[in-house]
C-alpha positions in Angstrom: -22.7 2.0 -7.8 -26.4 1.7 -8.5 -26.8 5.0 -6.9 -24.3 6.4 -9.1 -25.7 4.9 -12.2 -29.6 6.6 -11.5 -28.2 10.2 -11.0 -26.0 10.3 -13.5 -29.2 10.6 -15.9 -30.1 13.2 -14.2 -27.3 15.7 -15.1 -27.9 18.5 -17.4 -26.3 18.0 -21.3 -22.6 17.2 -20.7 -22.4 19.8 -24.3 -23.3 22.7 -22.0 -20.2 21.7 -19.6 -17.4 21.0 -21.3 -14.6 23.2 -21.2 -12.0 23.7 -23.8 -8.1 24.1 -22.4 -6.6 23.8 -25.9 -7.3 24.2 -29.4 -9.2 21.2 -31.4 -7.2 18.1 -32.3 -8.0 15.4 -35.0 -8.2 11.8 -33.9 -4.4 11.0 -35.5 -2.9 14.6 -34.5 -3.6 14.3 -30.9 -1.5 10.8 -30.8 0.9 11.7 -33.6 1.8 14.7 -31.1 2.4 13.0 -28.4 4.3 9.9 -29.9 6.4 12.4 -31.3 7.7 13.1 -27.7 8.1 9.6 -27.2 10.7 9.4 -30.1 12.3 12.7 -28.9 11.5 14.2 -32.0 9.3 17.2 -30.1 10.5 18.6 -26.4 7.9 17.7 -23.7 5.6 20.6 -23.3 6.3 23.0 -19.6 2.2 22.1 -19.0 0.5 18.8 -19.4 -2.4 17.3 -18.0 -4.1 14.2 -19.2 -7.2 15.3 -18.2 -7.3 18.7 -20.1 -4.9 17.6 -22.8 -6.2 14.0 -23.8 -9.1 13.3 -22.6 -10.9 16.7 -22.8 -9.6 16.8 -27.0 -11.2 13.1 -27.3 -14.2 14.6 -25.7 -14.5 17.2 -28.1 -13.6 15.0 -31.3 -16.7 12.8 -29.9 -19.0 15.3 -30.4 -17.1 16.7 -33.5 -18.1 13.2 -34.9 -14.3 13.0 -35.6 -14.1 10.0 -33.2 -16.3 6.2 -33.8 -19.2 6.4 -31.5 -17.4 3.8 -29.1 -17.7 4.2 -25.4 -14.7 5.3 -23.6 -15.0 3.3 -20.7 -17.3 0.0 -20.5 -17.5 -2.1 -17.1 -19.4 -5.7 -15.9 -20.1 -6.6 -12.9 -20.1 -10.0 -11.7 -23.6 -10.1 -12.2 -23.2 -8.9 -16.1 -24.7 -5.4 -14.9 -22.5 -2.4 -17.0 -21.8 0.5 -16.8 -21.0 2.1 -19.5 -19.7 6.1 -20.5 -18.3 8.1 -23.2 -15.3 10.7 -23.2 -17.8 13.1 -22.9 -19.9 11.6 -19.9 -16.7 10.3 -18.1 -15.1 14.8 -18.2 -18.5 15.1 -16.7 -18.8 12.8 -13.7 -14.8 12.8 -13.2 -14.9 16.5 -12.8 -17.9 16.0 -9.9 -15.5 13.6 -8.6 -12.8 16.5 -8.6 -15.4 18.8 -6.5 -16.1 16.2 -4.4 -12.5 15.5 -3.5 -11.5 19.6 -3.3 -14.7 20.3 -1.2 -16.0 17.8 1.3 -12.6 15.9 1.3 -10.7 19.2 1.8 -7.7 18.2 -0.6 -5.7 21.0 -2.4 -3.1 20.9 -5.6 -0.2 18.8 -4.2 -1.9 16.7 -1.3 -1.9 12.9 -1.5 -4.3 10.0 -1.5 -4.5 7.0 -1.2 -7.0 4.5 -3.2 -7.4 0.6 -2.1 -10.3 0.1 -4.3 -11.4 -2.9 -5.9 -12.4 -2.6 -9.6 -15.0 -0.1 -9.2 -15.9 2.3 -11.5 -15.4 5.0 -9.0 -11.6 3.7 -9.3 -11.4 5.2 -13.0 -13.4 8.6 -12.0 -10.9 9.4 -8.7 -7.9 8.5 -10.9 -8.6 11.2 -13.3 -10.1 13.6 -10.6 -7.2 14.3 -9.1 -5.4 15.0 -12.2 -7.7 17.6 -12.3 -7.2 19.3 -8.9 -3.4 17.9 -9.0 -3.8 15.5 -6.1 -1.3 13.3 -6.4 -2.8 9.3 -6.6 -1.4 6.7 -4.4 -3.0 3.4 -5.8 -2.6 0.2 -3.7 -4.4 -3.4 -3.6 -7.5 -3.9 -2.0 -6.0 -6.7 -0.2 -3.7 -4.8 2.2 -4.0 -5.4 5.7 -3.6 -2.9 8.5 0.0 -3.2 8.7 0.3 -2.1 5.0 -1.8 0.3 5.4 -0.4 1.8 8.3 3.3 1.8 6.9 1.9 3.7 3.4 -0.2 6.4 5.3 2.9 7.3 7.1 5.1 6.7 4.6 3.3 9.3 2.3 1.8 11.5 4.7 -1.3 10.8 2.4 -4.7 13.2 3.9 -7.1 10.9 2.4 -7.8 7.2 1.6 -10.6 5.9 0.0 -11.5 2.5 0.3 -14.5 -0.1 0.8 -15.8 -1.3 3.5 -14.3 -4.8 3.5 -11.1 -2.2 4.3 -12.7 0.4 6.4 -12.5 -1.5 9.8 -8.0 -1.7 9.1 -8.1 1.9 8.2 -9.6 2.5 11.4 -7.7 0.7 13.2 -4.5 2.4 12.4 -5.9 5.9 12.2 -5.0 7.1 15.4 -1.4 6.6 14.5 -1.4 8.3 11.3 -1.2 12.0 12.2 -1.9 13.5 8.6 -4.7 11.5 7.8 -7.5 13.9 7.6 -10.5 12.7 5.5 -11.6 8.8 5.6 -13.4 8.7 2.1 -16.0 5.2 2.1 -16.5 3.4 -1.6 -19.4 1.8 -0.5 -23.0 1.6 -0.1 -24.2 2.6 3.4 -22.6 4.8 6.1 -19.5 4.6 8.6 -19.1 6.4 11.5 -16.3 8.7 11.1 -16.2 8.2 7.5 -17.6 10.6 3.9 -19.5 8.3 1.6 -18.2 8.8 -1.9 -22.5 8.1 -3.2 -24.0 11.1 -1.3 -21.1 13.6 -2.3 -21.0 12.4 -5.8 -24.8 13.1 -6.0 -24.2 16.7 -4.1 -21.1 17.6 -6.2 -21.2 20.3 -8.8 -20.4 19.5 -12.1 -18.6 22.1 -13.4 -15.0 22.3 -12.4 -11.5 24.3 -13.8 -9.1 21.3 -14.9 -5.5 22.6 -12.9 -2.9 23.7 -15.0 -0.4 21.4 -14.1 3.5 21.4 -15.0 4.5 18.3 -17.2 7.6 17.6 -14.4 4.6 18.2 -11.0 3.9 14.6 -9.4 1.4 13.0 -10.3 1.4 9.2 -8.9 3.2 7.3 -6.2 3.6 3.4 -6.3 4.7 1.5 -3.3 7.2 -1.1 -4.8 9.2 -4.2 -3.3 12.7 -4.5 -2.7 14.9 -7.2 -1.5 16.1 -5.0 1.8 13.4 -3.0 3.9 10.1 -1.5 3.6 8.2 -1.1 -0.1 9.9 2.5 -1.8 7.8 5.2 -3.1 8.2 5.4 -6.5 7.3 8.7 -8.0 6.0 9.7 -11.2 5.4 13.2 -12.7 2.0 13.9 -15.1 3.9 13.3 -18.3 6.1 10.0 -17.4 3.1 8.1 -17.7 0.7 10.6 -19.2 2.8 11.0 -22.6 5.3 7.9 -22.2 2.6 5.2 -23.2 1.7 7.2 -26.1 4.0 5.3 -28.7 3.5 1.4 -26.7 0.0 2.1 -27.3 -0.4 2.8 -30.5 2.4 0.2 -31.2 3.0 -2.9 -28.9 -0.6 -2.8 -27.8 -1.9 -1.6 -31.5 -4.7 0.5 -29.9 -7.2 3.0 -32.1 -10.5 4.7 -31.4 -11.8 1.5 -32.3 -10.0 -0.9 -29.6 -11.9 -2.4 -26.6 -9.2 -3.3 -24.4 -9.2 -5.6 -21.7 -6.3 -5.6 -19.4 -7.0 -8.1 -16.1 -4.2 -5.9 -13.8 -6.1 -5.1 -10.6 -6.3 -1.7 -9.6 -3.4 -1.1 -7.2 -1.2 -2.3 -9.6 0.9 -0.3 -12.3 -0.3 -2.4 -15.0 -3.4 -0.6 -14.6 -2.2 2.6 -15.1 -0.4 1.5 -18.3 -3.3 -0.6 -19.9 -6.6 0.5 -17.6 -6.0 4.2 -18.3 -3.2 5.9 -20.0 -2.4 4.0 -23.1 -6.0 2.9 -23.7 -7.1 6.9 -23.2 -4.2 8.3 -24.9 -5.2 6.4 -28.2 -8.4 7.0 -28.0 -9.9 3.2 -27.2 -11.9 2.2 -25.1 -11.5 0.8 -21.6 -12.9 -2.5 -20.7 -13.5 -3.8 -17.2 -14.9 -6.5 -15.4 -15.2 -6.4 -11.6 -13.7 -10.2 -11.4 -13.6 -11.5 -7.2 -11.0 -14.3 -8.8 -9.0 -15.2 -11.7 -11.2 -18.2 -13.0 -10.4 -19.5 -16.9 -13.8 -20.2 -17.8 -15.0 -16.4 -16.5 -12.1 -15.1 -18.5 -13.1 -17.2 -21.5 -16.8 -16.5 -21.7 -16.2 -12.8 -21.4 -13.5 -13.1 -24.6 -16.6 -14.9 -26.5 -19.4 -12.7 -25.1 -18.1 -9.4 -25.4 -16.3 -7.4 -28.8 -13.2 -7.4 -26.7 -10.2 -7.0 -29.8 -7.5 -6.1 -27.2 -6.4 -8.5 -24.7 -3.7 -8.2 -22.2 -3.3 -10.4 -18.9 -0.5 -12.1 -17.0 1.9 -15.2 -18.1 0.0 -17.3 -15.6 -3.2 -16.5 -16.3 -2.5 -18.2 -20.0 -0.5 -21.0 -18.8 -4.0 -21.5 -17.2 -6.2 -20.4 -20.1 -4.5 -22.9 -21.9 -5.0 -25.2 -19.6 -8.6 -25.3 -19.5 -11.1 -26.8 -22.1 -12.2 -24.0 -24.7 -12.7 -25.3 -27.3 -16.4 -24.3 -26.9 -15.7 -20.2 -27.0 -15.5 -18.3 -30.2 -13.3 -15.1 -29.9 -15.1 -13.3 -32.8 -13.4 -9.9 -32.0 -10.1 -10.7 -30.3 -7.5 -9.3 -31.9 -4.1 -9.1 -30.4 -3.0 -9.9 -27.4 -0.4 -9.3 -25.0 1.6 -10.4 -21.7 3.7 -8.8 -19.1 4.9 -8.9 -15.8 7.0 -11.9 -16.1 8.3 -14.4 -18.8 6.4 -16.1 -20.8 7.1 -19.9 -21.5 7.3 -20.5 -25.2 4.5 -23.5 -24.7 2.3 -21.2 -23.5 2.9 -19.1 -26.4 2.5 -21.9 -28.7 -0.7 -23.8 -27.4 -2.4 -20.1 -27.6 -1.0 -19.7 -30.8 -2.8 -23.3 -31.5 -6.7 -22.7 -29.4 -7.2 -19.2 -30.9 -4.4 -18.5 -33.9 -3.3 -15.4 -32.3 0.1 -14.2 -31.4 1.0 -13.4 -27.7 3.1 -10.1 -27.4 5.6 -10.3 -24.6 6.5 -7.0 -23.2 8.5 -5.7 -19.8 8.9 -2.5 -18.1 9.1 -2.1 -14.7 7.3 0.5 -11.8 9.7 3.2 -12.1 9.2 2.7 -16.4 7.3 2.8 -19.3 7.6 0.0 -21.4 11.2 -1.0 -21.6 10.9 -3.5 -24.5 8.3 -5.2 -26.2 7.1 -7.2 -29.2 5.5 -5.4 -32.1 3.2 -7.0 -34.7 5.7 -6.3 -38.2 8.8 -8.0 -36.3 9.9 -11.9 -35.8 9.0 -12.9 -32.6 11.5 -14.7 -31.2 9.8 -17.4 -28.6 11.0 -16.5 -24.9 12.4 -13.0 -26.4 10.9 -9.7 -24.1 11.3 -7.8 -28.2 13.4 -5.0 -28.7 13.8 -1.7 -27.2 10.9 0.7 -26.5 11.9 4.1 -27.3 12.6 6.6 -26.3 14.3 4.5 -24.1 18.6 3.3 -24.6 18.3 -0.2 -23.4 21.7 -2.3 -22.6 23.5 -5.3 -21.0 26.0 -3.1 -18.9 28.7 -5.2 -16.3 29.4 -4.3 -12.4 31.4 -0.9 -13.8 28.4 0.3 -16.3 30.2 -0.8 -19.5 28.6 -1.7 -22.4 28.3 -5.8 -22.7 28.6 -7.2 -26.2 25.9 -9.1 -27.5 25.3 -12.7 -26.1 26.8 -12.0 -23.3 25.1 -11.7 -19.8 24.8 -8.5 -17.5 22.2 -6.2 -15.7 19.4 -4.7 -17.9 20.0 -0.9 -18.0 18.8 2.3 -19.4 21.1 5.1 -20.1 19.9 8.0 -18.3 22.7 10.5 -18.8 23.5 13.5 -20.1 19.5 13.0 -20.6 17.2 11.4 -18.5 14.2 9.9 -20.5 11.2 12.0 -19.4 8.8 9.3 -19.4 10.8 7.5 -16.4 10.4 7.9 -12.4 11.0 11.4 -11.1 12.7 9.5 -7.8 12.4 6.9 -4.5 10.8 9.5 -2.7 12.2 10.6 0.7 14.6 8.2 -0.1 17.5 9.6 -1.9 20.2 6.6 -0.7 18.0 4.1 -2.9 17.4 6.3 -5.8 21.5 6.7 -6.2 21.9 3.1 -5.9 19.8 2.8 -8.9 22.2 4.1 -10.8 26.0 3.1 -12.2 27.9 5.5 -14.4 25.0 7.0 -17.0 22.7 3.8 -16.8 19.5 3.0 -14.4 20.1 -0.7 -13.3 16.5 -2.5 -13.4 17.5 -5.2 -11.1 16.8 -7.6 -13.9 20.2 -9.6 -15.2 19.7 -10.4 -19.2 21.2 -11.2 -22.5 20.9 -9.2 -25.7 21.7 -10.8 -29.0 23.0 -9.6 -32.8 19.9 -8.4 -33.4 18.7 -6.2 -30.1 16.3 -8.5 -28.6 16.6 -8.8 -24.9 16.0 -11.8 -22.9 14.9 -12.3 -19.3 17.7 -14.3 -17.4 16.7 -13.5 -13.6 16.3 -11.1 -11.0 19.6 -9.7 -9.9 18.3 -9.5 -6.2 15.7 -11.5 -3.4 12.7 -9.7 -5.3 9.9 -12.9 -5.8 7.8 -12.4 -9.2 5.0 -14.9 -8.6 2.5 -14.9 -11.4 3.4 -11.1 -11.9 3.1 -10.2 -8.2 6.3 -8.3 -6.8 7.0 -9.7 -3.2 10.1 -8.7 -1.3 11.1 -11.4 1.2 12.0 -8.8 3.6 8.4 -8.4 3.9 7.7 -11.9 4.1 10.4 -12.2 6.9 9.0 -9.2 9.1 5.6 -10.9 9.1 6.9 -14.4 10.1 9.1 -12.9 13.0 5.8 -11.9 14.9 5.0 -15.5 15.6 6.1 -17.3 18.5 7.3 -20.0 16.6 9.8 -18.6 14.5 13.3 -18.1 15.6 14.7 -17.2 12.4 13.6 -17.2 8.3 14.6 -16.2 5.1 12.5 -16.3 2.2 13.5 -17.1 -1.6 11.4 -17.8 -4.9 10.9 -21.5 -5.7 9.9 -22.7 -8.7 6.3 -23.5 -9.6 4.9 -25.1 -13.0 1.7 -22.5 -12.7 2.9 -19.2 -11.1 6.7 -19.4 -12.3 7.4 -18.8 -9.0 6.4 -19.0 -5.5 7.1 -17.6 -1.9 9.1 -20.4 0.2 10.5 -19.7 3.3 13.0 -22.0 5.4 12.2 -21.2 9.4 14.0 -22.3 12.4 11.9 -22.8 15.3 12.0 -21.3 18.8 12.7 -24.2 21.4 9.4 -24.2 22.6 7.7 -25.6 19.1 10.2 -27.8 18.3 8.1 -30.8 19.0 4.9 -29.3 17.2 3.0 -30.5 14.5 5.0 -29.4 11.6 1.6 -29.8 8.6 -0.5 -27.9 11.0 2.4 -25.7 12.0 2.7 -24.7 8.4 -0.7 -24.0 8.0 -0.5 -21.7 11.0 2.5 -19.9 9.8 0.8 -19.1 6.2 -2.5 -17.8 7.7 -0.5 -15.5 10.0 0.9 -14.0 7.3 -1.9 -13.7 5.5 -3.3 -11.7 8.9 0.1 -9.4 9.0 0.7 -8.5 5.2 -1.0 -8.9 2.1 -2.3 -12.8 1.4 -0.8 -13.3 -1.9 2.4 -12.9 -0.1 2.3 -15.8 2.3 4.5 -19.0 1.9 3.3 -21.0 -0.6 6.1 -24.0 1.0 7.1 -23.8 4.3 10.4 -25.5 5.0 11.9 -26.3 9.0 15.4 -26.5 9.2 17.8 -26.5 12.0 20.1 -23.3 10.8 20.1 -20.6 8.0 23.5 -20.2 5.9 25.0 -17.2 6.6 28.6 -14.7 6.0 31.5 -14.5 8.6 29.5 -11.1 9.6 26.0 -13.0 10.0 24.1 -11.6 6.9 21.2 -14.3 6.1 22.5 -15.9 2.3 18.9 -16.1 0.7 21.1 -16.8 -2.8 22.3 -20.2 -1.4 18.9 -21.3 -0.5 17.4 -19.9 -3.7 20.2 -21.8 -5.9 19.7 -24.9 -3.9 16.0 -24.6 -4.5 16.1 -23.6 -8.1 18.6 -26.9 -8.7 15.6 -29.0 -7.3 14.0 -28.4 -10.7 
């Protein structure tokens, strides 16, 4: 990074090296535009690229004086070092990023990659350069082990991943079986035999570069996601699903402007950081705030909210119900302005002892992978504690029963959006090579989330439960198939199903009832749980391991043998 930080003075006048794709936008035209999509009151264009379309027109506007002089993207290290660039300096260094990945990469329009990248800067520059050479962005956690990353090279037949070098020794280790991969791309500082470093290509790279002109249905992103039966899905997304679809959220739910600094904790693999890291921020013209946090710790969080002119917050339920937790009465938040929560519901305490510490309102939104925002709370409407808010458009949200009927109000079904005769455009384009799960999704003209909920008289939506296995622990999707797989590799374990359990910090947690193999039977069951919970930290991602470990002598199960993980999780939730 520090390499990257020196040469970037060096480049010639980003003025001499912009180049203009469309005709000049004011600051409210270019959003106005695009939220007129989002209310389907314009068609989606046959071209769009975020790149060219948005972030090129803020660029311009910058240097048009049409835009506040506020940076577009602004990031802290854990040693307060920043990093900090305008739209203008961020077209220039994301299109060297764009050379760098077309020439010494040897990626073309339509070739995958994936990123398992802390939060770098270098994160934000390959996210937009490969909307400019349409390489199609596979994000994912920097805390996947081999095993995950084995099954998502494969899965995507990606020809490049980019990590760090706390990842580079996995990647290798799985290479040989991964028959497309073709370029190993390091994030670090230092060498790797075998490997490109992203610092000496950066420096190398041109910085003039022709954005692609991509059509608005082309892919642009793949998210692994978590389902209750087999392997994560790739969820696909095209450039203007998320590239125009956060237009309206942003301006409204999230009440972003030019003048916004916007915080948004997600980590980079997740899809919250697409939403709030990059497209809504971008879209409106805000700017994007980061800091390169190891760990979630409440006083960090806190002292950053005093220190900095953040005025947009967004992080997870959890993290408040720990915020809250934690003594601050000592921190001023002189620029906070609104802030928001997602990923899974909030508790109305939380809401309230926030409301108390700073006297700001907590906005509870909820969309999902394969969304947009599906609902959300708006500043202008009651907020109704422990309500997700209305419907986002342009999205036709409803309670729909086991047929796809309609539900009346206060009654309880599956969460849906009506998808037929027309599809929303800002939704998932499909589970990719998966066509089985992408019909299942769908029952009569609706998209079933997998979320059960109520809606009342007045067309709020609230959050009753996951319809399925799927585990939302502080906002981390875990399937328990996954769980399972990992468990099944120890010599211990006979037979396990995982459930959610519930958990006065996280909501939720991973528990898993195991029946041992005759041979442990007599172990240690305190330092056999402890052994159990570090292996599958080893096999899978660690914030996936069994947070309780129960032994029991047999798992209930149907006359055909199927594992019933609702018995254990309604026996579990009952505990409560």
């Amino acid at each position: 990074m520090k390499t990257l930080l020196k040469f970037f003075w060096t480049l010639p006048s980003p003025r001499l090296l912009l180049r203009h794709q469309a005709k000049r936008c004011s600051t409210s035209s270019i959003v106005s535009y695009y939220e007129a999509i989002n209310r389907n009151e314009q068609e989606v264009p046959e071209y769009f690229n975020f790149a060219s379309d948005v972030l090129d027109q803020w660029s311009q506007m910058e240097k048009d004086g049409e835009k506040p002089q506020n940076a577009a993207f602004w990031w802290v290290s854990d040693q307060k070092e920043e990093v900090k660039w305008s739209f203008e300096e961020l077209g220039v260094l994301s299109r060297k990023a764009a050379n760098l990945l077309t020439g010494p990469c040897g990626l073309q329009r339509g070739d995958r990659i994936i990123t398992a990248l802390p939060r770098v800067p270098e994160w934000w520059l390959l996210t937009v350069a490969c909307m400019r050479a349409g390489i199609v962005l596979i994000p994912g956690t920097s805390q996947l082990t081999a095993k995950d990353l084995s099954y998502r090279l494969q899965a995507s037949k990606a020809k490049c991943i980019a990590v760090t070098d706390s990842l580079a020794p996995a990647v290798d280790l799985v290479a040989p079986e991964c028959s497309f991969l073709k370029t190993k791309l390091l994030v670090s500082e230092g060498s790797r035999e075998g490997w490109l470093t992203f610092e000496d290509l950066f420096q190398a790279a041109p910085a003039k570069h022709d954005c692609v002109k991509t059509k608005s249905r082309e892919p642009m992103l793949i998210y692994f996601t978590s389902g209750s039966t087999g392997a994560p899905k790739m969820v696909e997304h095209s450039h203007c699903s998320y590239g125009i679809g956060f237009t309206a959220t942003g301006r409204h739910w999230m009440k972003l402007t030019p003048s916004a600094v916007f915080w948004n904790t997600s980590d980079t693999g997740w899809v919250k950081s697409a939403w709030s890291s990059v497209f809504a921020p971008w879209m409106n013209g805000s700017c994007v705030f980061v800091h390169h946090l190891l760990q979630f710790e409440p006083a960090v969080i806190l002292d950053t909210l005093s220190r900095y002119p953040i005025t947009t917050f967004c992080t997870a339920p959890t993290a408040y119900r720990m915020l809250v937790q934690h003594d601050s009465n000592s921190y001023r938040f002189k620029s906070l302005q609104h802030c928001m929560t997602g990923g899974e519901p909030l508790n109305p305490d939380v809401r309230e002892r926030w409301k108390a510490k700073t006297g700001l309102e907590i906005y509870e939104g909820y969309g999902q992978t394969e969304t947009v925002t599906i609902c959300g709370n708006v500043k202008g409407m009651e907020i109704k504690s422990g309500s997700m808010g209305k419907a986002s458009p342009p999205y036709n949200v409803q309670i729909v029963d086991e047929h796809g009927d309609v539900r009346p109000p206060g009654e309880e079904g599956d969460i849906a959006i009506q998808i037929h005769p027309k599809r929303p455009f800002c939704f998932f384009s499909q589970y990719l090579d998966n066509p089985e799960k992408t019909a299942a999704s769908q029952r009569g003209s609706f998209y079933i989330t997998g979320d059960r909920g109520i809606m009342d008289e007045d067309g709020y939506f609230w959050f009753v439960g996951r319809s399925d296995d799927v585990i939302n622990s502080a906002g981390y999707r875990i399937g328990p198939f996954e769980v399972e797989s990992a468990l099944i590799e120890h010599p211990a374990v006979a037979e396990s199903a995982v459930v959610s359990s519930p958990d006065p910090i996280r909501g939720e947690v991973v528990k898993a009832f195991v029946v041992l193999s005759p041979a442990f039977l007599t172990h240690d069951r305190e330092k056999l749980t402890r052994e159990l919970q570090d292996h599958v930290k080893r096999i899978t991602a660690p914030y996936k391991y069994p947070r309780k470990v129960e032994f029991v002598q047999e798992l209930p199960k149907t006359v055909a043998g199927k594992i019933q993980r609702n018995v254990l999780r309604i026996q579990e939730w009952r505990k409560a």
